[in-house]
C-alpha positions in Angstrom: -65.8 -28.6 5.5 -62.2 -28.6 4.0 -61.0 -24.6 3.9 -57.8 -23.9 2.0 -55.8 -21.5 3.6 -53.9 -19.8 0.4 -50.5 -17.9 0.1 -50.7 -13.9 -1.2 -48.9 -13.5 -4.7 -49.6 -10.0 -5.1 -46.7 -7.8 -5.0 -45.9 -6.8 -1.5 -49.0 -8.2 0.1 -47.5 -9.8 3.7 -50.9 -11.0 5.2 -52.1 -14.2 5.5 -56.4 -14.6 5.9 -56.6 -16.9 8.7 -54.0 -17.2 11.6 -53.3 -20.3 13.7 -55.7 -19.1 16.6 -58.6 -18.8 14.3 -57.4 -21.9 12.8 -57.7 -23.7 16.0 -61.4 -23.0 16.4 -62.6 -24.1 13.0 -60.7 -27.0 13.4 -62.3 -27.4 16.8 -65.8 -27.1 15.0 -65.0 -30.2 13.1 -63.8 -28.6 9.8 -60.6 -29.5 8.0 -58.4 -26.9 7.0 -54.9 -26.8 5.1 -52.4 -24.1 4.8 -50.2 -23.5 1.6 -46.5 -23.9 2.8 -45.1 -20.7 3.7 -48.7 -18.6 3.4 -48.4 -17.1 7.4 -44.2 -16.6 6.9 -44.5 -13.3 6.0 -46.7 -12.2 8.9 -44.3 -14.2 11.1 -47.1 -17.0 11.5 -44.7 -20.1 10.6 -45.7 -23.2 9.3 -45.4 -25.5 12.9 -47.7 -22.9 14.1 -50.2 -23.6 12.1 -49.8 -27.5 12.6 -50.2 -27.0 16.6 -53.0 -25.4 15.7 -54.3 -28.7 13.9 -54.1 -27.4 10.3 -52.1 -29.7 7.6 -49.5 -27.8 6.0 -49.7 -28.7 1.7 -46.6 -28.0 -0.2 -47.4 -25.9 -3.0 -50.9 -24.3 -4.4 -52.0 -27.3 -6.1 -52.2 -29.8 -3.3 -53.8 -26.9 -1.0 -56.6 -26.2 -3.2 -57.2 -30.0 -3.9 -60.3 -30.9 -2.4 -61.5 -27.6 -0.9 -64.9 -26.5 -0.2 -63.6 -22.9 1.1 -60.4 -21.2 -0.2 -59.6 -17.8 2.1 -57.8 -15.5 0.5 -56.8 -11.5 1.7 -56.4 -10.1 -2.4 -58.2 -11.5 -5.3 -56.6 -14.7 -7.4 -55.1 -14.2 -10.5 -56.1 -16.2 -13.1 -53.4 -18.8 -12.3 -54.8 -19.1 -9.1 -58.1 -19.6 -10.0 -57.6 -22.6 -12.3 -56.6 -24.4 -8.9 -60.0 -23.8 -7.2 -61.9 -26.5 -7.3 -65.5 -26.4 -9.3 -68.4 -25.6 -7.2 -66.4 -24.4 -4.3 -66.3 -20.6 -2.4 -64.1 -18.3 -2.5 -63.9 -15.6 0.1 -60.8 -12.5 -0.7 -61.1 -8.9 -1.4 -62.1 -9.0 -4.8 -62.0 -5.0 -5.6 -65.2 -5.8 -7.8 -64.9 -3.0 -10.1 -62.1 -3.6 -11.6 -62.5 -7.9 -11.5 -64.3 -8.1 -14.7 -62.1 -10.6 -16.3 -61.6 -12.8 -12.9 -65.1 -12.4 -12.2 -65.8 -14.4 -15.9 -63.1 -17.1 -15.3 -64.8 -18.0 -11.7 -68.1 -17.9 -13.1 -67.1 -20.3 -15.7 -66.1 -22.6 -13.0 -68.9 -22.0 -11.0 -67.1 -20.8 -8.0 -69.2 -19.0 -5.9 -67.6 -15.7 -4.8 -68.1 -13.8 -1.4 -66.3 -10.3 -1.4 -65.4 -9.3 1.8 -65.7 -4.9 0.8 -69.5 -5.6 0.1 -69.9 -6.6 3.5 -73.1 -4.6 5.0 -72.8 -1.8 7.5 -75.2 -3.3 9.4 -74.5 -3.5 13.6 -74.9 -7.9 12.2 -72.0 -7.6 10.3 -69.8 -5.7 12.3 -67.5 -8.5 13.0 -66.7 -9.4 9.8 -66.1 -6.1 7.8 -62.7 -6.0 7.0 -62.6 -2.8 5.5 -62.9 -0.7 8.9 -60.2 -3.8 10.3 -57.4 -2.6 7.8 -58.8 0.7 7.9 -57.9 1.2 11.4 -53.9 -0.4 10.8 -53.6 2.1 7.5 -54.8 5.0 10.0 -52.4 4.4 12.4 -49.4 3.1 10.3 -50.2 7.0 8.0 -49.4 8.8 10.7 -46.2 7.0 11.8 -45.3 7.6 8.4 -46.1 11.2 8.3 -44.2 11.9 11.3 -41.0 10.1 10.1 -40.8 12.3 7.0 -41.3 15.7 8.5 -38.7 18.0 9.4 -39.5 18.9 12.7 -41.3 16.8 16.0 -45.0 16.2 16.1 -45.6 16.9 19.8 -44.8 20.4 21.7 -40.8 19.5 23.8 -39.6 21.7 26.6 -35.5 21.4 26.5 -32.8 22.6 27.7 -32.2 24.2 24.3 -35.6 26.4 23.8 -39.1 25.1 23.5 -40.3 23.5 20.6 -43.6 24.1 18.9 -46.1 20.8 18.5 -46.8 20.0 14.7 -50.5 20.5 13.5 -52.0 17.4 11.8 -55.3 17.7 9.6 -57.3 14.7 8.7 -59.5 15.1 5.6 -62.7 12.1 6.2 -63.7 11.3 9.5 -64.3 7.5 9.2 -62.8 4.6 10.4 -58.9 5.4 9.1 -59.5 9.1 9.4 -60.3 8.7 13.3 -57.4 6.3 13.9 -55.0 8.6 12.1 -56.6 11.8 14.2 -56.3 9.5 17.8 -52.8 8.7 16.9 -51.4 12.1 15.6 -53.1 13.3 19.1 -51.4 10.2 20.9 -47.6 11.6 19.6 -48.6 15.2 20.7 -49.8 16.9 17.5 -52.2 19.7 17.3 -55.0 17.6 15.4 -58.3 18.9 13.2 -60.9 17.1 11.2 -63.1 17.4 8.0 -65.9 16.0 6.9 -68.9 16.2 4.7 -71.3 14.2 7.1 -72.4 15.8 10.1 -72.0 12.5 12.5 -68.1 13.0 11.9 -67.8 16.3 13.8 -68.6 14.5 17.5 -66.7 11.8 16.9 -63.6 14.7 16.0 -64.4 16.4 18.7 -64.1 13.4 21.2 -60.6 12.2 19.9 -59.4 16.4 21.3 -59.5 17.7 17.7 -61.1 20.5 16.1 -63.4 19.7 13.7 -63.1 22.2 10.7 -66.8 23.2 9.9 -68.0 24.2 6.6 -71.6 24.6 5.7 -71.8 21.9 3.1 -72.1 19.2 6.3 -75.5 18.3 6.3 -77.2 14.7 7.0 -78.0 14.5 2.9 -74.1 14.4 2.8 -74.3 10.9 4.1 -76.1 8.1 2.6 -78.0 4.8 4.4 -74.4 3.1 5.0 -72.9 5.6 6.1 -70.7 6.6 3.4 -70.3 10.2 2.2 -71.9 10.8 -1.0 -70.8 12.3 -3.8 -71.3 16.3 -3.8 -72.6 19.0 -6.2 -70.2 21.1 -8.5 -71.3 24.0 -5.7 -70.5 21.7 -2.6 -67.3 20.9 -4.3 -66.6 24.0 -4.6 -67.4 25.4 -1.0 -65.8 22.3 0.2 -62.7 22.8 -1.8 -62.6 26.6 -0.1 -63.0 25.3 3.4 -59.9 23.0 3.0 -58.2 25.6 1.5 -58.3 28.3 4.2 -57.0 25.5 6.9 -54.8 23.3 4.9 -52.1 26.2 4.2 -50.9 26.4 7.8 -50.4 22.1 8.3 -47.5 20.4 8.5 -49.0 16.9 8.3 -52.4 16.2 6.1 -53.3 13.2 5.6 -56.6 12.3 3.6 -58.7 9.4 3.8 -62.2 10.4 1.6 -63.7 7.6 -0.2 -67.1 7.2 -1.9 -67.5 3.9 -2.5 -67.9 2.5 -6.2 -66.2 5.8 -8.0 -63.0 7.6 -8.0 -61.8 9.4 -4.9 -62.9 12.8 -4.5 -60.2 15.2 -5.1 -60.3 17.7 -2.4 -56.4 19.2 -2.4 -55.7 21.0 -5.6 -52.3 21.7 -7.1 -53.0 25.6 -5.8 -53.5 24.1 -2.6 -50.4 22.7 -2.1 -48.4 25.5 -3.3 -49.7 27.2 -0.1 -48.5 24.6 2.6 -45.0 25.4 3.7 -42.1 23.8 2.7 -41.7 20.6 4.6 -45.5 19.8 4.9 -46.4 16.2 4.2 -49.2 15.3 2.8 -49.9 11.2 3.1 -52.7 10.2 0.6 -54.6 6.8 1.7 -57.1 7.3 -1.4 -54.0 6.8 -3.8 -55.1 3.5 -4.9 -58.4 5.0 -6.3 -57.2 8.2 -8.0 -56.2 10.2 -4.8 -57.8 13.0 -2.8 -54.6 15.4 -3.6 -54.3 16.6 -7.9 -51.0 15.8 -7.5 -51.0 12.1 -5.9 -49.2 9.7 -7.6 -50.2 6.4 -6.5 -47.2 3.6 -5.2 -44.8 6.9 -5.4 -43.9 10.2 -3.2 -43.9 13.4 -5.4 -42.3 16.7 -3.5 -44.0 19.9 -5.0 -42.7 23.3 -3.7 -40.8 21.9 -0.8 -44.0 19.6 -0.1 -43.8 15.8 0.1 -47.1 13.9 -1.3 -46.7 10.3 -0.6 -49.4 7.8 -2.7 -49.7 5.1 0.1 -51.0 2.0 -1.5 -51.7 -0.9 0.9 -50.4 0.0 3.7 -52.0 -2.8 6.1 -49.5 -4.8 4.1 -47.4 -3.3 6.0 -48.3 -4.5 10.0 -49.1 -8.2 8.5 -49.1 -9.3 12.2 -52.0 -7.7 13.5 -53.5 -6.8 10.2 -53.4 -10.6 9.4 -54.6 -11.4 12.9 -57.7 -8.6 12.8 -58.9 -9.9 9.0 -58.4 -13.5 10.0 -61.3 -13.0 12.9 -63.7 -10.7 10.6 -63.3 -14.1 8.3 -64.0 -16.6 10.9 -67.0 -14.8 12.4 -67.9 -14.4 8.8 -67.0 -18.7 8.4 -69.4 -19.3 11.4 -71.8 -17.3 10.3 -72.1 -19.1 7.0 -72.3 -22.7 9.0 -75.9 -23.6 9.3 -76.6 -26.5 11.5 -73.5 -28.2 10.7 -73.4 -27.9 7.3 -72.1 -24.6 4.9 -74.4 -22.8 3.2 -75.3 -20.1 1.0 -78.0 -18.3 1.9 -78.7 -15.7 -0.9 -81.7 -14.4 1.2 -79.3 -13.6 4.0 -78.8 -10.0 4.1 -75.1 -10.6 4.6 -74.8 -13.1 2.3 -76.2 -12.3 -0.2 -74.8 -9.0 -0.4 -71.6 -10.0 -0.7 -72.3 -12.5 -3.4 -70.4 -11.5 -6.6 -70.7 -15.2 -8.1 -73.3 -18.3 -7.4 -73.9 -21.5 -9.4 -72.4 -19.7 -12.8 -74.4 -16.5 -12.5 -72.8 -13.0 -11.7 -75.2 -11.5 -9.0 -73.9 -7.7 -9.5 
């Protein structure tokens, strides 16, 4: 199998899908694979690395695509990129389905077969490979770095010669997989730390990382459907949810809000009232940004200061740590790789409850 390793285009994307170590064990498995020139730079994999790792290093985009049977990418092609993949062959990236109509089309028409990495299952199978909670877990930790950086005052509690200084309180609106990274490393740098979630599974998990979980009576187990996401609430649930938040969020210095429902807009869960509450010098660091923002005010790509109050629409941030971003997506892609190797030879198997469900494109048919 000849996998095409490809360079990221999109603005200010630094991550590179497979590194050399992951190279070296497909290429130890008998496959063939070839890096674009300059595709790891960014992420401070260079090109000789790659070749020690037995990869052949193509000069441009053209020449790497040429003959592939694979091409790994971390964001979706653009439509330039997609003339290069050869007909028939797979493409594995974060495709962002909803909004890939038009790419979705062109790949169809050249009967690329498309495997999009968010539709990976929850299932304890698939763990390895989802690369949503792999980036979720840098964006976590790299939003409270962030945070901490633009606020006025320390995050953890300092005895000095000078006076005593009070520790910061962080809150953490949605308890999954960025949401728990952000709460462990706001505890890590000393900050008083609380939780909120809709699903009731999230209030242990709070609780074990030393935070206080908020509690409202809208947590229930319907709030949570069979993948674990939360679902979308009622008008009513919104509205006791939105009162919860409000009664905590006034007194925080750093929020920082991770809610998703997958498929839709994010929920918005801090209103423009909201933040006129929070004291001056609050942060609040929105990691739903990129799908309309848990905060009214969120402006994605941009930081917006409201009454003394800095809202910051983080978009990408796993972009940001390309190292060990680009090192944890490049092994939920190879596990994904050698799961897709059946007796030697590649295969998709649309029965294949992994497979299958990440299938956005087969033999010139969109799948969903």
């Amino acid at each position: 199998m000849r996998i095409c390793v490809a360079a990221e285009t999109a603005p200010r994307e630094q991550r590179v899908a497979l590194v050399p170590d992951s190279v070296a064990k497909l290429v130890k498995a008998g496959h063939e694979v070839v890096v674009q020139a300059g595709a790891g730079t960014a992420a401070f994999f260079d090109d000789a690395s790659y070749v020690a790792a037995g990869a052949t290093i193509a000069p441009d985009g053209a020449l790497a695509h040429t003959g592939a049977h694979v091409v790994v990418r971390v964001q979706r092609p653009s439509e330039a990129e997609i003339a290069l993949i050869p007909e028939g062959a797979t493409l594995v990236a974060m495709m962002a389905p909803a909004s890939a109509g038009p790419l979705v089309e062109q790949l169809t028409a050249r009967k690329v077969t498309v495997l999009s990495l968010e539709l990976v299952p929850r299932i304890t199978r698939a763990q390895s490979m989802d690369v949503l909670s792999s980036q979720a877990t840098v964006a976590g930790y790299k939003a409270v770095l962030m945070g901490a950086s633009m606020l006025p005052r320390f995050l953890p509690m300092l005895t000095t010669a000078a006076g005593s200084i009070t520790p910061a309180k962080a809150f953490v609106i949605g308890a999954g997989v960025a949401g728990l990274q952000a709460l462990a490393t706001a505890r890590r740098l000393g900050a008083v730390t609380s939780g909120f979630d809709v699903r009731p599974a999230a209030a242990e998990q709070v609780k074990s990382l030393g935070a206080t979980f908020v509690q409202s009576e809208v947590v229930s187990a319907a709030a949570e459907d069979k993948g674990g996401y939360a679902k979308a609430q009622s008008d009513d649930e919104a509205t006791r949810t939105l009162a919860t938040i409000a009664k905590h969020i006034k007194d925080q210095d750093l929020v920082i809000t991770t809610a998703s429902i997958p498929g839709r807009a994010a929920p918005r869960l801090i209103t423009a009232e909201m933040v006129h509450s929070m004291r001056p010098g609050s942060v609040i660091l929105d990691l739903a940004a990129e799908t309309g923002g848990n905060c009214e005010l969120t402006k994605a790509g941009e930081t917006v200061t409201v009454g003394g109050v800095q809202i910051v629409g983080a978009t990408n941030l796993p972009a940001t740590m390309p190292t060990h971003a680009s090192q944890m997506y490049s092994r939920n892609v190879l596990t994904l790789l050698q799961h897709l190797v059946k007796d030697g030879a590649f295969t998709i198997d649309l029965a294949d409850e992994i497979t299958g469900a990440m299938t956005l494109t087969h033999d010139g048919q969109v799948r969903r």
